[in-house]
C-alpha positions as CSV (number, residue, x, y, z in Angstrom):
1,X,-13.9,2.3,-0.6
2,X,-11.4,2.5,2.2
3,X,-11.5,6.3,3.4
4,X,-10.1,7.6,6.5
5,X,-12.4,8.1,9.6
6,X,-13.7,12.2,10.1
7,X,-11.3,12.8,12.8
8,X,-13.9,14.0,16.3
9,X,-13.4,17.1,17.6
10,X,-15.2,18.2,21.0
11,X,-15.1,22.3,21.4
12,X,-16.1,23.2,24.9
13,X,-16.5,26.4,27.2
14,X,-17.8,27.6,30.2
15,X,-18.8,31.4,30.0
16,X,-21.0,33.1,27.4
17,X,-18.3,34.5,25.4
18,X,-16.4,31.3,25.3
19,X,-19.8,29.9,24.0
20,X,-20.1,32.4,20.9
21,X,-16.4,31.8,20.2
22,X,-17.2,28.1,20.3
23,X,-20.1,28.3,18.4
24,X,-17.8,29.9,15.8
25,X,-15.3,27.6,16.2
26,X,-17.1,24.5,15.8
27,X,-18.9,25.8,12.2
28,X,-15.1,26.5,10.8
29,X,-13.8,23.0,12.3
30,X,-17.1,21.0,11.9
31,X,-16.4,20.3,15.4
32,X,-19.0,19.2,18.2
33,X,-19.6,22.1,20.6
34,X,-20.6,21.7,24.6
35,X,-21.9,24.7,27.0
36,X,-22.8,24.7,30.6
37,X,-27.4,24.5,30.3
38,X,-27.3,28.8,31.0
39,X,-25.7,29.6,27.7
40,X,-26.9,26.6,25.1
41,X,-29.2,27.1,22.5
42,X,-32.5,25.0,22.8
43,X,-30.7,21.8,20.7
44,X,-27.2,22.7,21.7
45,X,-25.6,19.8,23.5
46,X,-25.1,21.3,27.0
47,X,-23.8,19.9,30.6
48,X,-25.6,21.1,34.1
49,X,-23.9,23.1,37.0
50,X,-20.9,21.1,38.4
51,X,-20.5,18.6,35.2
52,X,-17.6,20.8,33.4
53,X,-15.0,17.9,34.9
54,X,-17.3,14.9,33.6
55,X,-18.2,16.9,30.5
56,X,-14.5,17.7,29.7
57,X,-12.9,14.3,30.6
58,X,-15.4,12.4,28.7
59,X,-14.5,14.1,25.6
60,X,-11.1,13.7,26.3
61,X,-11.4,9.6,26.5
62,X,-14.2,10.0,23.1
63,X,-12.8,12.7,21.2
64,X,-9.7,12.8,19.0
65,X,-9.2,16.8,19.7
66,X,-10.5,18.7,22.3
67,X,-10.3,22.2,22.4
68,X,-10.8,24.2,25.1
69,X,-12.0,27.9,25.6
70,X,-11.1,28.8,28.8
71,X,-7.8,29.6,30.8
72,X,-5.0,27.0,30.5
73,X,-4.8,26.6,34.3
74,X,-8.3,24.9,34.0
75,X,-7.8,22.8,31.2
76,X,-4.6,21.2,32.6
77,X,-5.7,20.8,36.1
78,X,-9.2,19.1,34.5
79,X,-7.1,16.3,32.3
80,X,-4.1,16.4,34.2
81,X,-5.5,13.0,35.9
82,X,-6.3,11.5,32.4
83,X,-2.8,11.8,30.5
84,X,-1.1,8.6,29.6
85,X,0.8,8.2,26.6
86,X,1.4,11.0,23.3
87,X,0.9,7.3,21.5
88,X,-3.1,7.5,23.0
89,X,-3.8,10.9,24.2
90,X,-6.0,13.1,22.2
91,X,-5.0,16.4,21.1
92,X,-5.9,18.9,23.6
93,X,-6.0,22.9,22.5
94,X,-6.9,26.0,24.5
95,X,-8.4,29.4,23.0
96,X,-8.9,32.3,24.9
97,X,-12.2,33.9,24.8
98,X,-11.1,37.1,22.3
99,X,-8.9,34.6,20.0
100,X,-5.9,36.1,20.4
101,X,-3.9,33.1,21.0
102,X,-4.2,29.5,19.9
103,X,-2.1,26.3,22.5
104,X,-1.1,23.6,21.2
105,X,-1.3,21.8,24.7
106,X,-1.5,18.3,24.2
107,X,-0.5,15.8,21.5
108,X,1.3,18.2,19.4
109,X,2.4,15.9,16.8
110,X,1.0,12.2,16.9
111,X,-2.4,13.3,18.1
112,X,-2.2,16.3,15.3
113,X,-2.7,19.1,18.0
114,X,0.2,21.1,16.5
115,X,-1.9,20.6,12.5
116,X,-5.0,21.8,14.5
117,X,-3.7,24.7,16.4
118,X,-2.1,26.0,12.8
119,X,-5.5,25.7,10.8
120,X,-7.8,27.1,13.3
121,X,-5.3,30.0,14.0
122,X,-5.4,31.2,10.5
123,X,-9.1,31.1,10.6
124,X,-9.3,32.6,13.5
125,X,-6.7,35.0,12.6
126,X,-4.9,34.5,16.0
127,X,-1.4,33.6,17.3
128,X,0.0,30.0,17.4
129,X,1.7,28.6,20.1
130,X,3.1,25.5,19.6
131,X,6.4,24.7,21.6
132,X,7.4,21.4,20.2
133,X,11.2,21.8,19.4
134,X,11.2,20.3,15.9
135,X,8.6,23.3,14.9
136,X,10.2,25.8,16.9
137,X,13.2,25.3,14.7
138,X,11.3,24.9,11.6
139,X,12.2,21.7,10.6
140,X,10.4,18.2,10.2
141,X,9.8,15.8,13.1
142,X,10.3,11.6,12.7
143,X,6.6,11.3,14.3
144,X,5.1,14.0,11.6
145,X,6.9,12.2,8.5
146,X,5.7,8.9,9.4
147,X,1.7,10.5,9.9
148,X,1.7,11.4,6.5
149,X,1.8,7.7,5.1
150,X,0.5,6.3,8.6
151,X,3.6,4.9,9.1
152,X,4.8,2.5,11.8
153,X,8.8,2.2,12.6
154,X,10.1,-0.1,16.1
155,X,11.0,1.8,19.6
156,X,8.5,4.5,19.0
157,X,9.3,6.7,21.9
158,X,13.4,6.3,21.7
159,X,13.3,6.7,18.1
160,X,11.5,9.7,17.9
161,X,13.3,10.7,20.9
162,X,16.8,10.2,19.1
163,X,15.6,11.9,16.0
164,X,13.6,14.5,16.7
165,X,16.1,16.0,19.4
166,X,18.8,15.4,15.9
167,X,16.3,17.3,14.2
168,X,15.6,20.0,16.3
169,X,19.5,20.5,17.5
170,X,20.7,21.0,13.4
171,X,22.3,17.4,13.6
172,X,22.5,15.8,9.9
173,X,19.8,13.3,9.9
174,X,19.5,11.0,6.4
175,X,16.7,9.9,4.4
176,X,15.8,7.9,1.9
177,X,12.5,7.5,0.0
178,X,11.1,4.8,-1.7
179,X,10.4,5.7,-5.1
180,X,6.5,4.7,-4.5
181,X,6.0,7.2,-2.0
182,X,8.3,10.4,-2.9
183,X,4.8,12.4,-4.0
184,X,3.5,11.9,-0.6
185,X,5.7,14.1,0.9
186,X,6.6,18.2,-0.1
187,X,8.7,19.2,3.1
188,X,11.5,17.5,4.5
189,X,12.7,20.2,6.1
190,X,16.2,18.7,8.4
191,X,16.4,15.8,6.6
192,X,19.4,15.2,3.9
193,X,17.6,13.1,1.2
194,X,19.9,10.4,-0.7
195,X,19.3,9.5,-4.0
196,X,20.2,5.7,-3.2
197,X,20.3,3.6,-0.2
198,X,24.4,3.0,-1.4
199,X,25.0,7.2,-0.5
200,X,23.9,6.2,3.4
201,X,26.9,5.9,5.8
202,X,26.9,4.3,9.1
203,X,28.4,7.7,10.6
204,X,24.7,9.7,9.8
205,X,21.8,8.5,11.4
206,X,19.2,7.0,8.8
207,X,15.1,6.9,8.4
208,X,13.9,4.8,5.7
209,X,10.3,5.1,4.5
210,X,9.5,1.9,2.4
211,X,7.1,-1.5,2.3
212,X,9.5,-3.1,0.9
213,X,11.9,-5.5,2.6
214,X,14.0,-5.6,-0.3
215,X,17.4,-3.4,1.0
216,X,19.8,-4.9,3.4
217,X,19.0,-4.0,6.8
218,X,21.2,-0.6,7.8
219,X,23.2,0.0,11.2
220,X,22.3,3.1,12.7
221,X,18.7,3.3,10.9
222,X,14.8,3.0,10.9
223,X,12.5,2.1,9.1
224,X,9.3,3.7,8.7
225,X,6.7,1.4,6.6
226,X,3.7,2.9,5.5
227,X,0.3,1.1,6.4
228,X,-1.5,1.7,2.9
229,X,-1.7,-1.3,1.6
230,X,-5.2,-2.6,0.8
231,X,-5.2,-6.7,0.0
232,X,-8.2,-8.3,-2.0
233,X,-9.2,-12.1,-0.9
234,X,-10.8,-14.5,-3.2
235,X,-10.6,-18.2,-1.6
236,X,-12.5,-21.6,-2.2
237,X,-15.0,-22.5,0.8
238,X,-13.2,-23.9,4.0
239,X,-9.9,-22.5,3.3
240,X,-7.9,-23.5,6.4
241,X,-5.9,-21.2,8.7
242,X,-2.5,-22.9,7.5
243,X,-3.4,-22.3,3.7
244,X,-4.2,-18.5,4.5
245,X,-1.2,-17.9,6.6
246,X,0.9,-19.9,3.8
247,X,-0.6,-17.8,0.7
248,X,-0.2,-14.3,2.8
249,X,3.5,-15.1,3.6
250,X,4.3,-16.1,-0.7
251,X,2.6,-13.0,-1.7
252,X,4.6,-11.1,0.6
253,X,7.9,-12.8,-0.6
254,X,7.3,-12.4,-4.1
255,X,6.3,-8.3,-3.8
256,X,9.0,-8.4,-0.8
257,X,6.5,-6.7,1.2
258,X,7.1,-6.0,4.8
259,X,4.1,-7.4,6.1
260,X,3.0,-4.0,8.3
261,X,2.3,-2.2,5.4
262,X,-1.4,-4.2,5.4
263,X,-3.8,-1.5,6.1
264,X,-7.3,-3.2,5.2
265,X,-8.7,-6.9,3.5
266,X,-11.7,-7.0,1.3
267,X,-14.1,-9.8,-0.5
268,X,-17.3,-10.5,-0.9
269,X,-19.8,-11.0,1.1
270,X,-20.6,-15.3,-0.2
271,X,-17.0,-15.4,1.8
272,X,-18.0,-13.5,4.9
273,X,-18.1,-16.3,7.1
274,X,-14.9,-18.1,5.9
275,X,-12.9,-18.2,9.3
276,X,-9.1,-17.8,7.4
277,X,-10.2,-14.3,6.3
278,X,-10.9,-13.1,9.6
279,X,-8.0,-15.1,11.0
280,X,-5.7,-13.0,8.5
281,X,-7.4,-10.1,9.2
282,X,-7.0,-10.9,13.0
283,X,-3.7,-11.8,12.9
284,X,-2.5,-8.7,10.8
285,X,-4.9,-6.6,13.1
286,X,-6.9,-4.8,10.3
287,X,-10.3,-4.9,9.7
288,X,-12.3,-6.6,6.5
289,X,-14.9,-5.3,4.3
290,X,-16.9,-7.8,2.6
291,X,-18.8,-6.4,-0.8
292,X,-21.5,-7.5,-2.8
293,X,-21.5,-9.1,-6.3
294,X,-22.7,-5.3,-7.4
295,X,-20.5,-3.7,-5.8
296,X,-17.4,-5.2,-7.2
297,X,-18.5,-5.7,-10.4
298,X,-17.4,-1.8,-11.6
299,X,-14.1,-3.0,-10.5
300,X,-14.1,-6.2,-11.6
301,X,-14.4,-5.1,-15.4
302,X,-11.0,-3.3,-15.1
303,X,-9.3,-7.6,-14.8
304,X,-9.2,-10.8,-16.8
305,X,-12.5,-12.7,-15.8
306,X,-13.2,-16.0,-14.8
307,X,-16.1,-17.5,-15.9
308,X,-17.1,-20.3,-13.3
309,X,-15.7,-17.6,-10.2
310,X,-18.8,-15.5,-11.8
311,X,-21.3,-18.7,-12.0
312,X,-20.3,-19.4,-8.5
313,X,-20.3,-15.8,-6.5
314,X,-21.6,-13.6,-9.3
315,X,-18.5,-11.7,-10.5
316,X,-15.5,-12.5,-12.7
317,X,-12.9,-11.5,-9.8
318,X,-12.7,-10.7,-6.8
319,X,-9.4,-10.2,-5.5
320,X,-8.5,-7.9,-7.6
321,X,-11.9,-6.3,-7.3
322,X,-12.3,-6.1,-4.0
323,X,-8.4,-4.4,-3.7
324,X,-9.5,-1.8,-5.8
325,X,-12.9,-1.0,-4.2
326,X,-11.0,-0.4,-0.9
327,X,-9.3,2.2,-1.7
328,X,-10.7,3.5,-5.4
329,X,-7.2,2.9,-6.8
330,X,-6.1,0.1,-9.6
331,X,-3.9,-3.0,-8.4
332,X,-0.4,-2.5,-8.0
333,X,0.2,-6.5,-8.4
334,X,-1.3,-9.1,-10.4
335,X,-3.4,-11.5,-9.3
336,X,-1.7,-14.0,-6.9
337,X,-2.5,-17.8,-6.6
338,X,-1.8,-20.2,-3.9
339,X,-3.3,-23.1,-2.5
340,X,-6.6,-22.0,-3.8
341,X,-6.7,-18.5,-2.5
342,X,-6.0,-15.7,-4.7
343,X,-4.8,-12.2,-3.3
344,X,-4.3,-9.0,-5.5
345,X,-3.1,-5.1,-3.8
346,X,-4.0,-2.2,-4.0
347,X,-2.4,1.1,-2.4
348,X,-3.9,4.0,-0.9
349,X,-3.0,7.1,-3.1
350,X,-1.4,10.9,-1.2
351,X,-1.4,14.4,-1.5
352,X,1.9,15.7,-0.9
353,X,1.9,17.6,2.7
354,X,1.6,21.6,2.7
């Protein structure tokens, strides 16, 4: 089943109240603590006198969050070097060592600094500080939407640029939701949501969450497409590269799918070493799981079966098997044929936001 990887969070401190708070701090967040060799517990993973800087900036490059329990000077002097890009940078936090306050320092939105600094806050009963302008002014951010679907959209910085500083000023922003993904989503605080694409006007900036590619483009818009789509394989042996590419691009044409929305490919293992599943997989840059007979055939019993496909690999279907064992929800298609490769979809399933 295709599940979202535990997010890594690194909790370090450097004097032996920062350790207890980070001891505390890593049971609430499930995080992975560090202390200087004089305050760790025998076990405790621990870094020697004059290793906070290679300690700290290797958790920065491994981590997805770090948070730090120490003063901010430190912490931004330590990873200053290290900062990029808010499209690669972890989230960085800092905690004093009584709690009181909670900085969002680093990677408020697309690194989820800003989520983190809000959760461990309230468990912590402290204050959050979080100084990105869209939160500030209590409304949603273009970046933040477009996490909850792990959404991509073009011109990431100058689109969230133009947006967000919309947002954030009071300007009208529009929005329109594709029916399929309306539940994912329970604040859209800023936005004006339309009922229909036809309410847009060119006047009022526009975001567009959708997979589809079925809506004539719009001036003065973006589109945010959601990466949850999950695409079961079944193929002959020695499919060729041309027949994959060929079969992917029909299927897409007849769901008008915009092809971005591909999250994940699964089949089963007999095809593991067919070279147009990994080229698709490649090409579309997602990775492939390949299943056992056993492990599709709970899923397979949910679709039609074919006899010889089960003589031949042990199960009576795997495309729309395999969809549905990557992410534990039924097909949203049927069963696709072309050039003897079939494909069947599946669609990761949200929680609306809190």
């Amino acid at each position: 089943m295709l599940k979202s990887n535990q997010p890594q969070l690194g909790i370090i401190a450097l004097t032996s109240q920062g350790a207890l708070l980070a001891r505390r701090i890593g049971e609430l967040m499930h995080g992975n603590v560090f202390l200087p060799e004089r305050f760790a517990a025998p076990g405790e993973q621990s870094f020697g006198k004059s290793q906070f800087t290679t300690t700290c900036q290797r958790l920065f490059h491994e981590m997805d969050g770090v948070i730090c329990i120490m003063a901010t000077g430190i912490v931004v002097r330590t990873i200053a070097p290290l900062i990029q890009d808010k499209t690669v940078d972890p989230a960085v936090l800092v905690v004093d060592e009584r709690a009181n306050h909670v900085i969002s320092l680093l990677s408020g939105h697309v690194g989820g600094a800003n989520a983190w600094t809000t959760q461990l806050a309230k468990l912590l009963k402290s204050d959050p500080v979080i100084t990105t302008a869209t939160d500030t002014e209590h409304v949603q951010a273009l970046d933040t939407l477009a996490q909850r679907v792990d959404g991509w959209y073009p011109d990431f910085k100058a689109n969230t640029k133009f947006y967000n500083s919309r947002l954030a000023a009071g300007d009208p922003v529009d929005l329109w939701l594709d029916p399929d993904f309306e539940t994912a989503f329970s604040d859209l605080s800023g936005f004006r949501q339309l009922s229909t694409l036809a309410d847009a006007t060119t006047e009022v900036p526009l975001v567009i969450v959708s997979d589809k590619v079925n809506f004539d483009k719009q001036p003065n818009s973006v589109q945010v497409i959601p990466r949850v789509n999950a695409l079961g394989i079944g193929c002959r042996k020695d499919v060729t590269f041309a027949m994959m590419q060929t079969a992917f691009t029909q299927f897409c044409i007849e769901h008008q799918l915009a092809w971005r929305s591909v999250c994940a490919l699964g089949s089963i293992t007999k095809k593991q070493h067919e070279g147009a599943i990994h080229y698709l997989a490649d090409t579309l840059n997602v990775p492939v799981t390949f299943y056992s007979a056993e492990a599709l055939q709970p899923a397979s019993a949910h679709y039609p079966q074919s006899a010889f496909v089960a003589k031949t690999v042990g199960v009576g279907n795997v495309a729309s098997a395999a969809a549905e064992t990557l992410t534990g929800q039924p097909t949203v298609t049927d069963r696709f044929a072309c050039d003897e490769i079939t494909i069947a979809m599946s669609r990761k399933s949200f929680h609306p936001s809190r």
